[in-house]
The first five atom37 places (N, CA, C, CB, O) and aatype in JSON, in Angstrom:
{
  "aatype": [20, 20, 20, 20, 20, 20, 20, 20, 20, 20, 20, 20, 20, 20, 20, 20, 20, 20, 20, 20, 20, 20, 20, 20, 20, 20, 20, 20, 20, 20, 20, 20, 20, 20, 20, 20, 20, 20, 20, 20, 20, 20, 20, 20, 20, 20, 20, 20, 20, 20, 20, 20, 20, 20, 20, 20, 20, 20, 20, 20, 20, 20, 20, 20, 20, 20, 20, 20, 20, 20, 20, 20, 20, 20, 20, 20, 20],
  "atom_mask": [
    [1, 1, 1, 1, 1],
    [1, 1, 1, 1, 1],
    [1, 1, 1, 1, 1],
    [1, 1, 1, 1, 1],
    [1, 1, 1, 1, 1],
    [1, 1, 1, 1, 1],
    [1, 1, 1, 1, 1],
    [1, 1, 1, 1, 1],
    [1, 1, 1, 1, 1],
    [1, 1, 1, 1, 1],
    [1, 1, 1, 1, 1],
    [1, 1, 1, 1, 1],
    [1, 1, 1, 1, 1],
    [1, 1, 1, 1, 1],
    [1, 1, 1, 1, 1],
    [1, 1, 1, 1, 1],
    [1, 1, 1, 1, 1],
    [1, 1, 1, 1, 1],
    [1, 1, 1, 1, 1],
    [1, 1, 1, 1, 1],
    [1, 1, 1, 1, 1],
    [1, 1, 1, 1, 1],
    [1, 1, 1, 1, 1],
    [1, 1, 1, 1, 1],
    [1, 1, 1, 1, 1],
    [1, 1, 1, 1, 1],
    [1, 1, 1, 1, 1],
    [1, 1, 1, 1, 1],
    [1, 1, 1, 1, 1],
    [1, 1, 1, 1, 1],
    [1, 1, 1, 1, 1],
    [1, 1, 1, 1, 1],
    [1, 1, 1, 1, 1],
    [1, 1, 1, 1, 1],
    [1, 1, 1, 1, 1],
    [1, 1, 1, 1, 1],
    [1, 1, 1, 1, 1],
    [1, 1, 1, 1, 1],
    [1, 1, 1, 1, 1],
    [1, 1, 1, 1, 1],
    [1, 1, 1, 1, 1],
    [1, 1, 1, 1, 1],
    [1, 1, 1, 1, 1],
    [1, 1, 1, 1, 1],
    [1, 1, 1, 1, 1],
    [1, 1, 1, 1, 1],
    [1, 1, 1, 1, 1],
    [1, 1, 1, 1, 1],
    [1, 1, 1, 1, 1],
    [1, 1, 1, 1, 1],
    [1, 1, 1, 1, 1],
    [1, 1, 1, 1, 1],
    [1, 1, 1, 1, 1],
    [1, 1, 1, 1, 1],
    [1, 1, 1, 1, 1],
    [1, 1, 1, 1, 1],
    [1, 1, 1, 1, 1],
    [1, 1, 1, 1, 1],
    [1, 1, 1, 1, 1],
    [1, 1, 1, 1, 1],
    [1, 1, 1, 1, 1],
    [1, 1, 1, 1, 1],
    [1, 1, 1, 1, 1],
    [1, 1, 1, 1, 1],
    [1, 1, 1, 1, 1],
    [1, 1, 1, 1, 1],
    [1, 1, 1, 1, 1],
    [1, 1, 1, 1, 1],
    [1, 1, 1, 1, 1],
    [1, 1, 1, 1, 1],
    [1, 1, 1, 1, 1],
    [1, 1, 1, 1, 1],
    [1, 1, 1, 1, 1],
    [1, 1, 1, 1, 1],
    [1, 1, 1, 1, 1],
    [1, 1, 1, 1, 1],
    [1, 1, 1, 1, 1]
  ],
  "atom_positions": [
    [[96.86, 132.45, 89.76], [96.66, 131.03, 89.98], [97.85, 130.27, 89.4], [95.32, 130.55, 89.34], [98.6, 130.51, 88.44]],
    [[97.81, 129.58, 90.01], [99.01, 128.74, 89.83], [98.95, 126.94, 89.42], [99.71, 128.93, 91.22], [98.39, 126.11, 90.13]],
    [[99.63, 126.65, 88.22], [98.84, 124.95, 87.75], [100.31, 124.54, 87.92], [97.88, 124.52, 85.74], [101.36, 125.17, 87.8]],
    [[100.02, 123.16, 88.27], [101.22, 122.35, 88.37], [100.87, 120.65, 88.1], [101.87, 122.65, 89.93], [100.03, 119.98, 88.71]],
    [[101.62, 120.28, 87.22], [100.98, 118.77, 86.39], [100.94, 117.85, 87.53], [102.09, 117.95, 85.0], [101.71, 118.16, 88.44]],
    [[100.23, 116.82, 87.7], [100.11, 115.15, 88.44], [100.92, 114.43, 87.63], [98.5, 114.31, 88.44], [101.37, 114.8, 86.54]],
    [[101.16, 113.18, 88.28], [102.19, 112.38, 87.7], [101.61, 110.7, 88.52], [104.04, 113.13, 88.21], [100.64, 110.36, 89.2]],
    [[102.21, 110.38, 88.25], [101.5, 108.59, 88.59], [102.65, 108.69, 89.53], [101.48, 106.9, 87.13], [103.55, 109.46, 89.21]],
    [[102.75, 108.05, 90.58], [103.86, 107.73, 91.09], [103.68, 105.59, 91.35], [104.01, 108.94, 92.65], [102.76, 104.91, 91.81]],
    [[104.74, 105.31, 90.92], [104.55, 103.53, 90.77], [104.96, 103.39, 92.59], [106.1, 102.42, 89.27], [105.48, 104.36, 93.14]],
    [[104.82, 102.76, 92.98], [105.23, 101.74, 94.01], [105.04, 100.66, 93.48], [104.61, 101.73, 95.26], [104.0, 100.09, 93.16]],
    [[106.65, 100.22, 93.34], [106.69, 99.17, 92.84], [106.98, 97.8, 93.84], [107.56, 99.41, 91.86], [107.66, 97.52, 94.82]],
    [[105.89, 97.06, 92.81], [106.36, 95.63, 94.29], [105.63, 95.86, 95.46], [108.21, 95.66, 95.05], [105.52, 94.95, 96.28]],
    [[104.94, 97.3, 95.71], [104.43, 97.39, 96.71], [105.76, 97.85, 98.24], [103.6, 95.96, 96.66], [105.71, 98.08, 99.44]],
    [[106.93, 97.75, 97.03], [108.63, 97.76, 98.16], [108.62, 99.17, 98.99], [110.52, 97.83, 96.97], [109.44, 100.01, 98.63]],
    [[107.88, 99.43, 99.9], [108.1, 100.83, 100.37], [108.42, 100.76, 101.68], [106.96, 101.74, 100.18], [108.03, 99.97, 102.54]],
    [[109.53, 102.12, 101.78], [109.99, 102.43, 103.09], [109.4, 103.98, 103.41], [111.69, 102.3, 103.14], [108.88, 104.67, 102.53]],
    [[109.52, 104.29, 104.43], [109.44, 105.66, 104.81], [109.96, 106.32, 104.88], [109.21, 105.96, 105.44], [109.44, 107.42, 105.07]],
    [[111.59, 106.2, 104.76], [112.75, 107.25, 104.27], [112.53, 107.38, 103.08], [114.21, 106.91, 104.4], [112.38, 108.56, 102.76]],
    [[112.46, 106.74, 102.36], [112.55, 107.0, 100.4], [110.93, 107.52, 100.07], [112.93, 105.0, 99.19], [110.74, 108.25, 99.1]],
    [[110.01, 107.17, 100.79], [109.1, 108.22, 100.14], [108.96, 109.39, 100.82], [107.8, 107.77, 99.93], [107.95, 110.08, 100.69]],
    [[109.75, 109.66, 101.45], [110.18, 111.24, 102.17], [110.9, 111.52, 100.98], [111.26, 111.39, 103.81], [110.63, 112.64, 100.55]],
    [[111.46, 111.08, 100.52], [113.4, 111.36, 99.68], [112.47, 111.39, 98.07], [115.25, 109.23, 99.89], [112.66, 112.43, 97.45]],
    [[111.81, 110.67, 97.58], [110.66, 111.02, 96.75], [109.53, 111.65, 96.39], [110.39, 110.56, 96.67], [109.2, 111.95, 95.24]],
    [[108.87, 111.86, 97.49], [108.1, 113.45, 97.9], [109.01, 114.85, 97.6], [107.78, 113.52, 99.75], [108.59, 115.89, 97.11]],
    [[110.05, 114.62, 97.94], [110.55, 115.77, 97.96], [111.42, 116.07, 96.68], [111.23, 115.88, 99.16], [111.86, 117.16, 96.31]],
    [[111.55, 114.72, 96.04], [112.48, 115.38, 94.73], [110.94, 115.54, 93.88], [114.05, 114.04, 93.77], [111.22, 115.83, 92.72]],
    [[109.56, 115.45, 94.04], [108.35, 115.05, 93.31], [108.11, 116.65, 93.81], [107.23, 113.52, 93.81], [107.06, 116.99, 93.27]],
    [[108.68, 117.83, 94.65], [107.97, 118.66, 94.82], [109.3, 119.76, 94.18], [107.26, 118.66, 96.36], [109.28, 120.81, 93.54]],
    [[110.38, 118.9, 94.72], [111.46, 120.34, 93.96], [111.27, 120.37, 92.58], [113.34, 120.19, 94.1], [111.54, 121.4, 91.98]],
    [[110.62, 118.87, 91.66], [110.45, 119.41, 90.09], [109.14, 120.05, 90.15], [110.46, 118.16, 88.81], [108.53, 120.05, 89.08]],
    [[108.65, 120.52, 90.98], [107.38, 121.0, 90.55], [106.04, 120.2, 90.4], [107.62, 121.48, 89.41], [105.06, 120.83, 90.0]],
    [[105.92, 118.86, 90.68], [104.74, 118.24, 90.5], [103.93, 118.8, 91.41], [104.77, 116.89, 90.58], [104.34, 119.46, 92.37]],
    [[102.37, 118.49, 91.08], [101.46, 118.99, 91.92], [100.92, 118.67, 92.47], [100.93, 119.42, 91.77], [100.26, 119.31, 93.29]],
    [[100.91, 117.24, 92.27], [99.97, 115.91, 92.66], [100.48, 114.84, 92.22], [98.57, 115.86, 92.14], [101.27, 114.8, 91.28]],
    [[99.85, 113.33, 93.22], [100.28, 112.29, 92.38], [99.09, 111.18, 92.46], [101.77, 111.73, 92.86], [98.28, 111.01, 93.37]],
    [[99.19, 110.62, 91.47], [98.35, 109.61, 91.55], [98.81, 107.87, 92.21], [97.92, 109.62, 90.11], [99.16, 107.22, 91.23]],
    [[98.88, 107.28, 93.11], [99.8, 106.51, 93.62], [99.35, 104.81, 93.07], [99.8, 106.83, 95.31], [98.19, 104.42, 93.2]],
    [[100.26, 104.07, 92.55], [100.0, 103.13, 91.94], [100.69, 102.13, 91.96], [99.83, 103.37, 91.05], [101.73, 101.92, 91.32]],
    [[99.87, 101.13, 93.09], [101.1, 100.26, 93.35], [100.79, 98.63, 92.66], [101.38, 100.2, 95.2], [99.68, 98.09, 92.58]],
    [[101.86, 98.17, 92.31], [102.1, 97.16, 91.39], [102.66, 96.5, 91.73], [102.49, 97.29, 90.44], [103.45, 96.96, 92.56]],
    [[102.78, 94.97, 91.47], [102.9, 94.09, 91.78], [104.72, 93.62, 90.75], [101.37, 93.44, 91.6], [104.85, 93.49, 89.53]],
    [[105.49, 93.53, 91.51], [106.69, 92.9, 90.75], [106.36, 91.0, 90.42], [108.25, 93.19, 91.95], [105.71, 90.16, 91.04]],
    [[107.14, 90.96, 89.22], [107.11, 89.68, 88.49], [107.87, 88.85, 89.51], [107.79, 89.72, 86.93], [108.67, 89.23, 90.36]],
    [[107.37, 87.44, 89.19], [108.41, 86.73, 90.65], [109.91, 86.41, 89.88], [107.59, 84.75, 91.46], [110.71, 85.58, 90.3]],
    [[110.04, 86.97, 89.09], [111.28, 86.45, 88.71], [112.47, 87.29, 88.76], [111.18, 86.0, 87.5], [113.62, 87.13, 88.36]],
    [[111.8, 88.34, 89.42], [112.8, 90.06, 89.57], [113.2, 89.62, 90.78], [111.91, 91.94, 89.67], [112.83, 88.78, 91.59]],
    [[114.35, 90.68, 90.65], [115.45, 91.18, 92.46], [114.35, 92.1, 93.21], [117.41, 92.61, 92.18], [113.82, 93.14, 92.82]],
    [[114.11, 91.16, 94.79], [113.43, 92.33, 95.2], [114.0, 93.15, 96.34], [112.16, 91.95, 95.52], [113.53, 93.42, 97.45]],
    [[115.47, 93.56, 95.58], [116.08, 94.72, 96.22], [116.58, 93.97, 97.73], [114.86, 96.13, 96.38], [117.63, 94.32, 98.28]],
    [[115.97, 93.23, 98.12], [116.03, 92.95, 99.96], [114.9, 93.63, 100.53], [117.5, 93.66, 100.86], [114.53, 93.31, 101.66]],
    [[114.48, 94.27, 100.07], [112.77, 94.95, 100.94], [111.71, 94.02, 100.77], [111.97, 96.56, 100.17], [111.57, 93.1, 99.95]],
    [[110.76, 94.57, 102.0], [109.58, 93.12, 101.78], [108.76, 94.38, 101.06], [108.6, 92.01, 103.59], [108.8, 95.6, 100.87]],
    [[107.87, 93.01, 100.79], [107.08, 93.79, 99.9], [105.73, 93.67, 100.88], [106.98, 93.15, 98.21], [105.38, 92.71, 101.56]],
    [[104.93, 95.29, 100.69], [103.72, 95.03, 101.76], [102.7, 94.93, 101.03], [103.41, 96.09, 102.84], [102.76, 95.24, 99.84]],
    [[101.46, 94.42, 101.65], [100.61, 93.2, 101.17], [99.51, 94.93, 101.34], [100.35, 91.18, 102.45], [99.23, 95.66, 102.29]],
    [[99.12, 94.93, 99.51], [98.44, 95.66, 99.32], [96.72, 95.8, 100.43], [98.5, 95.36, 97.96], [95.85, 94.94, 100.53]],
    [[96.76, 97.27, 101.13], [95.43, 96.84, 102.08], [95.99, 96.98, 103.15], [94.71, 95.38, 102.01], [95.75, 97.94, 103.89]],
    [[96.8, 96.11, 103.41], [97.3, 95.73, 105.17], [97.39, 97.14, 106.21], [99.21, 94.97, 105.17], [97.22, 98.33, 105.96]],
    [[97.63, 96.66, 107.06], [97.61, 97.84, 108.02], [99.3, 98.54, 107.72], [97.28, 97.21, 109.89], [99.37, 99.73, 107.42]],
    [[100.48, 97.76, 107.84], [101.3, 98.55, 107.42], [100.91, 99.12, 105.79], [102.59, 97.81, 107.6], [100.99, 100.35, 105.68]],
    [[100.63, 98.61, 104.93], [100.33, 99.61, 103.63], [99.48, 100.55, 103.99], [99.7, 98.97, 102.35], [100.15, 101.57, 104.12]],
    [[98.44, 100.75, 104.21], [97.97, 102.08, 105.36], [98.31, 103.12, 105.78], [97.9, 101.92, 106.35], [97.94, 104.29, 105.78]],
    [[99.69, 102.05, 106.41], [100.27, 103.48, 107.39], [101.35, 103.88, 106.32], [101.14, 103.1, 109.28], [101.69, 105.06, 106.26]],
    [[101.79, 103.16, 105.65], [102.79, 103.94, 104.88], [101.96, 105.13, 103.95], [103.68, 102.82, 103.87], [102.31, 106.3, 104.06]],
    [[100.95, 104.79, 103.14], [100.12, 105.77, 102.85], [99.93, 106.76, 103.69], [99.11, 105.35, 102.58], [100.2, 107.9, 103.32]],
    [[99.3, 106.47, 105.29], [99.01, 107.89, 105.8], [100.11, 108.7, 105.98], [98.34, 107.9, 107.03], [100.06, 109.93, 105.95]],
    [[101.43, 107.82, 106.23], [102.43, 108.8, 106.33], [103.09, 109.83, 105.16], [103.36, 108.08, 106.79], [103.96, 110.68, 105.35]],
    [[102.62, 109.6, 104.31], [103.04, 110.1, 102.69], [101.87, 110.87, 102.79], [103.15, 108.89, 101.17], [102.04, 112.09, 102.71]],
    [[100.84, 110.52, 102.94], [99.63, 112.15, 102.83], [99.89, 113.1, 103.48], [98.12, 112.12, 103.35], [99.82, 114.22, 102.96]],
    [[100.3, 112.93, 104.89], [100.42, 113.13, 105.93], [101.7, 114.59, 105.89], [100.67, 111.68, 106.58], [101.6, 115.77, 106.22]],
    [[103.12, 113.54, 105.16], [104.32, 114.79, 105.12], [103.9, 115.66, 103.95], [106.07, 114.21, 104.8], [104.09, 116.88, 104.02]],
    [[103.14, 114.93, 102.55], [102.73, 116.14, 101.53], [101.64, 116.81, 101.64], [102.61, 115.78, 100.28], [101.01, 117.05, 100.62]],
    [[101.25, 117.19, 102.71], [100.73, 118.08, 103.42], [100.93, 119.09, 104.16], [100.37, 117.73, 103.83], [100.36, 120.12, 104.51]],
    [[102.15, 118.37, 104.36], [102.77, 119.91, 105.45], [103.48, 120.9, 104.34], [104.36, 119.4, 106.95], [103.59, 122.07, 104.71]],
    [[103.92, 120.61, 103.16], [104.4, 120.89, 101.69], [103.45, 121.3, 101.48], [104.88, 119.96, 100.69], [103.69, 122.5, 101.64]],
    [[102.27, 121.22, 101.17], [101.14, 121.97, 100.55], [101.3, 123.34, 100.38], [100.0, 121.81, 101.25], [100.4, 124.01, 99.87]]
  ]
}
């Protein structure tokens, strides 16, 4: 049997794309994590927000960005 630790992963700002949580899945599986717990947070209004929108926790795009992240760390399983 084989154990491998969980880790929180932040989404921060809620700022997510679908290239970078491909590009984060995958550096989250070459260290060995096993799982994540996904936790998305809200940036202060007084921060840089990079140029990404930020998606509105719930919404149908936050959704799909979720299913698509279950979706590729699955085929990794």
């Amino acid at each position: 049997m084989v154990y491998r630790p969980f880790v929180r992963w932040w989404w921060n700002g809620d700022k997510v794309e679908k290239d970078e949580l491909l590009r984060e899945l995958k550096l989250l599986k070459d260290a060995g994590i096993g799982g994540v717990e996904i936790n998305p947070i809200k940036f202060p209004q007084r921060t840089d927000d990079m140029g990404i929108k930020s998606l509105m926790w719930l919404s149908k795009e936050w959704t799909d960005a979720l299913d698509y992240t279950l979706t590729e760390a699955k085929k990794w399983a």
